[in-house]
N, C-alpha and C positions, 0 to 999 in steps of 0.2 A: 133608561137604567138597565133594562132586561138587555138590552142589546151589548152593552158594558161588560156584562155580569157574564156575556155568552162569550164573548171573545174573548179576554181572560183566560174563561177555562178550557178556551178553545188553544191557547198558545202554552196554560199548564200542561194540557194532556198531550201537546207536538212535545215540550220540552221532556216529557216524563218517557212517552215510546221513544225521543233519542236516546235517554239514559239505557231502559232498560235494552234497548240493540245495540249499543255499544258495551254491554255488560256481557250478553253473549259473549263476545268477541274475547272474551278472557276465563269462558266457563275451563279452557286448560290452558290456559298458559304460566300458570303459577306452580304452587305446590297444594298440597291437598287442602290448607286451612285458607289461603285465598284463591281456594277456587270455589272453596263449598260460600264463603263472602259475596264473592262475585253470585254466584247461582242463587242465593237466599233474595240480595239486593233486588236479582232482577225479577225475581216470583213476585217479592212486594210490590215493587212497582209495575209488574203487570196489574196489581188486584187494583194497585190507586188508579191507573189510565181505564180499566172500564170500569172503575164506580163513577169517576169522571164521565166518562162518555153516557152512561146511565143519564146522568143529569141534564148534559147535553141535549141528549134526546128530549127529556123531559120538554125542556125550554123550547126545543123546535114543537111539540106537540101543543102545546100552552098558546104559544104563538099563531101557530097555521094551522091548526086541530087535527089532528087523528083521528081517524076514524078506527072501531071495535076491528076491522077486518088488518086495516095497517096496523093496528098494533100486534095483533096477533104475530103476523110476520116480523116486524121489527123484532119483537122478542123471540121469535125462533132464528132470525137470522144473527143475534146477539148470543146466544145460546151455542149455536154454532159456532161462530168467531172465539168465542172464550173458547171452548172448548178445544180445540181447533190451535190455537197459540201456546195454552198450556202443556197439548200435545207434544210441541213442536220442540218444547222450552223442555220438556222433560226427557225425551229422545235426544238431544244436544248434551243435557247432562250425562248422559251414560256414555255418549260417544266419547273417541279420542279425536286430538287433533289431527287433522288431515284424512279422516273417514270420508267415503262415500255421504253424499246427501247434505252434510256439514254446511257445507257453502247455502244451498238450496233455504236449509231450512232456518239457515239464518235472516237471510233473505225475507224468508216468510214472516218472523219476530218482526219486521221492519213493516213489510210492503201493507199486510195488515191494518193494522192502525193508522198506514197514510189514505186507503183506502176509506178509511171508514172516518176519518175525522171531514177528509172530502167531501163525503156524503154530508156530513152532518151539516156543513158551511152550506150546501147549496141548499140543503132543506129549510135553514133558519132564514135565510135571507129570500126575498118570493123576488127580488127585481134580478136573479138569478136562474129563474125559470125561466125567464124570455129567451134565452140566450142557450139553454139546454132544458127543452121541454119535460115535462115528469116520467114519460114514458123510457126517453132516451132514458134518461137520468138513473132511472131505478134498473133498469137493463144491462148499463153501464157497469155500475156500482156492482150488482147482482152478480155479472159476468164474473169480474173482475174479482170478487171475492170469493166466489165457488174455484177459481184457480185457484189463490190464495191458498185458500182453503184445505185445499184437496192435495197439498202437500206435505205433511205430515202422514197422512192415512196411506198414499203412496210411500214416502220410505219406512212406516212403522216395519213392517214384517223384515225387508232387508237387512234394516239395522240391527231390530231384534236377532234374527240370526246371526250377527256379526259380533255381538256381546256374546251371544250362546256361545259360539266359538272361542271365543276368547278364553270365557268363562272355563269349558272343556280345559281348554290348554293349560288354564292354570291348577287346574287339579289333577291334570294326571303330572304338571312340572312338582306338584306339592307332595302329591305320591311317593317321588323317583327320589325328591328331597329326603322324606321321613326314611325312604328303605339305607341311604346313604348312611343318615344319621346310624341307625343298628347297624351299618358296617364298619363304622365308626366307633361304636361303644363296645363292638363284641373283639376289635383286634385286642393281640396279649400286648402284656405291660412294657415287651423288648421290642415293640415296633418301631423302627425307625423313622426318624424325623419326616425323611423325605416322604414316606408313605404317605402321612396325616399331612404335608402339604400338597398336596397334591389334590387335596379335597379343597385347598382354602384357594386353588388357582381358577378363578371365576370371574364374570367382567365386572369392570369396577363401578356399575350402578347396581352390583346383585349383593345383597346380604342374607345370603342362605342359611336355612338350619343347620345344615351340614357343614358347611365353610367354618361356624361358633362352635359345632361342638369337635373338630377337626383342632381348634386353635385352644379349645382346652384339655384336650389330649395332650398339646405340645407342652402346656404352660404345665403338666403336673410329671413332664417328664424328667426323672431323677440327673440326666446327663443334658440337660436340655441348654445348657451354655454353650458346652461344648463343640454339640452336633449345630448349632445354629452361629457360630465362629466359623464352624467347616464349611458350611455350605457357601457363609458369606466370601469366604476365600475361593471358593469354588465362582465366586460370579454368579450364581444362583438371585435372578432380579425376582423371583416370585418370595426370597425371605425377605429382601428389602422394604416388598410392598408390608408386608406382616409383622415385623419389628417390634411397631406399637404396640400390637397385641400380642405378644407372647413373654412380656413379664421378667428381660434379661437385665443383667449390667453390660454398661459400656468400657470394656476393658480393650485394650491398646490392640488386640488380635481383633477383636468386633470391628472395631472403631478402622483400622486400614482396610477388611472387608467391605465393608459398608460404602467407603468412598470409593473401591476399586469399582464395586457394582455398578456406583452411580456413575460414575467415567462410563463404562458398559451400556449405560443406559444412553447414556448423553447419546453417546454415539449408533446407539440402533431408532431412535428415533428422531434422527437425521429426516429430510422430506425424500420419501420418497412415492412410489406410485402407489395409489389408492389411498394417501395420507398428505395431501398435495397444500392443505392449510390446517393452522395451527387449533381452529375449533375441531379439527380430526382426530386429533394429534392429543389435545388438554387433558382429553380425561386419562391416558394411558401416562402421561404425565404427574398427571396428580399424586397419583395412588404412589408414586415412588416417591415425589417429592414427600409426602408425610414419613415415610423412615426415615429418609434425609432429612430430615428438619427435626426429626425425632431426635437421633443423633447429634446434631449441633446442639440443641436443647438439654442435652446431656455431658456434656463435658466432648465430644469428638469436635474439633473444628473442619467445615465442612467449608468453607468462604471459598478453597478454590474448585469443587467440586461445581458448587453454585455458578461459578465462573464459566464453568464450561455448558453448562446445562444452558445459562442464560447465552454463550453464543449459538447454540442449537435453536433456540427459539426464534431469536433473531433473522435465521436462515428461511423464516416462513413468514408471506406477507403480512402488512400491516395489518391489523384490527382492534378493538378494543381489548378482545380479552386476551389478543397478544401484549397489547399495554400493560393492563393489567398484571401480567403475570411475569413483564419484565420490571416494572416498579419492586413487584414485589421479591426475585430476585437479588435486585441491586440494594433493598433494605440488608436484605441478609448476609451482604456482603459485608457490609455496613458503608454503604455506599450512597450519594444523593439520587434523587430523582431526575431523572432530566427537566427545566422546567416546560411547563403548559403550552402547548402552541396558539 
């Protein structure tokens, strides 16, 4: 029955360190509410595979008796291992994907646990002795886990410094922000458009202080139709990205603006070097597509503008999120899908 009862939880606690090492593997790959999911999931399930293993042990001691001296050790050498994995698991959290050490200490969340549930199979089992004496065995194990082990405490300090780093960067980037913002607030009331855009021209995964209080300068400026009709005539693709936010109507001077732009657009990101596929290529895409569709959404018909955007995509190999974005396209054309291959 004992022997039942060990194997069992000898295959829950393999099944529970797969989970929680393949949960690593997604500490960033998400967005920030499933990734802190992912990071919560795998904490628990560390705590359930050594209270597991706790028991484990128990059973091996019950069964083949510990002595006062081996447990001592087993319990320092558990003590270590937890410590030692939580380390590991918590330096992983703060890193980004593709850091230094990453790989390594993932590795570790794994190798751990196979280590040590190994141990425990050969400790419960004695017709396993014959075959790897106790000496080897503990040597073995011993070895094997002081590596382990010993990988975390080697990249803590690196890592650490590379968060510091970071950390710097982002406060003096947050600095340079807030000084923009007062450059922002203190211009007079007859500044021109083009000024305050030129705060909002930033890359399109950045939503700065400066870039919102730049676009509510524009939205409370008295002529603010006007000068943002001119610029759209002007070809100016940084008002197209901004559109949405800046609070206009769509009158017949906006509305041929707007689609001149986006011809403009089509046509500068065409493939060319340094932009050679369409994952390059999306995001500078996007941010224009949202005026354009803003525009269609609004009374301007934009179908053959879309037309031309969608053979530009086209011109860039096959992938999903070229799929994707050509489906989406040919909706707004009002157009079918191709069917599924």
């Amino acid at each position: 029955m004992m022997t039942v009862f060990f194997v069992v939880l000898l295959i829950f606690a393999a099944f529970v360190a797969a989970i929680v090492t393949a949960l690593t593997t997604d500490f960033h790959s998400t967005d920030a509410a499933g990734n802190g999911m992912a990071q919560g999931f795998a904490f628990f399930g560390a705590i359930v595979f050594w209270v597991v293993v706790g028991v484990l042990l128990v059973l091996c001691g019950v069964r083949n008796g510990f002595g006062a001296m081996r447990v001592l050790v087993v319990v320092a050498a558990l003590t270590v291992a937890i410590t030692s994995q939580f380390m590991a698991m918590s330096l992983l959290q703060d890193m980004r994907s593709g850091d230094a050490y990453e790989t390594a200490l993932r590795a570790m969340v794994g190798a751990l646990p196979l280590v040590t549930l190994l141990y425990t199979l050969w400790a419960f089992f004695p017709g396993m002795h014959a075959a790897l004496p106790p000496r080897a065995a503990n040597i073995t194990a011993g070895v094997a886990a002081l590596i382990v082990c010993a990988i975390p405490w080697v990249a803590m300090v690196p890592v650490q410094a590379t968060e510091q780093a970071r950390s710097d960067a982002y406060e003096k980037e947050r600095a340079a922000d807030e000084a923009k913002v007062k450059e922002i607030q203190a211009l007079p009331g007859d500044t021109p458009l083009l000024t305050f855009l030129q705060y909002t021209d930033v890359p399109p995964e950045q939503d700065t202080e400066a870039r919102r209080a730049a676009l509510d300068r524009i939205k409370e400026m008295p002529n603010k139709q006007a000068a943002v009709e001119d610029l759209l005539a002007q070809s100016d693709t940084r008002m197209l990205r901004q559109l949405r936010s800046v609070e206009v109507k769509v009158t017949p001077k906006l509305c041929e603006g707007g689609k001149k732009t986006a011809r403009l657009v089509a046509d500068d990101l065409k493939p060319r070097s340094g932009m050679a596929t369409f994952e390059q290529m999306e995001p500078k895409l996007n941010v224009h597509m949202d005026g354009l569709e803003w525009l269609n959404e609004n009374g301007c018909d934009c179908k053959a503008e879309f037309g031309i955007i969608e053979q530009t995509v086209r011109m860039y190999p096959e992938s999903y999120p070229r799929k994707w974005s050509l489906d989406h396209l040919l909706e707004l054309q009002g157009k079918n899908r191709p069917p599924a291959d």
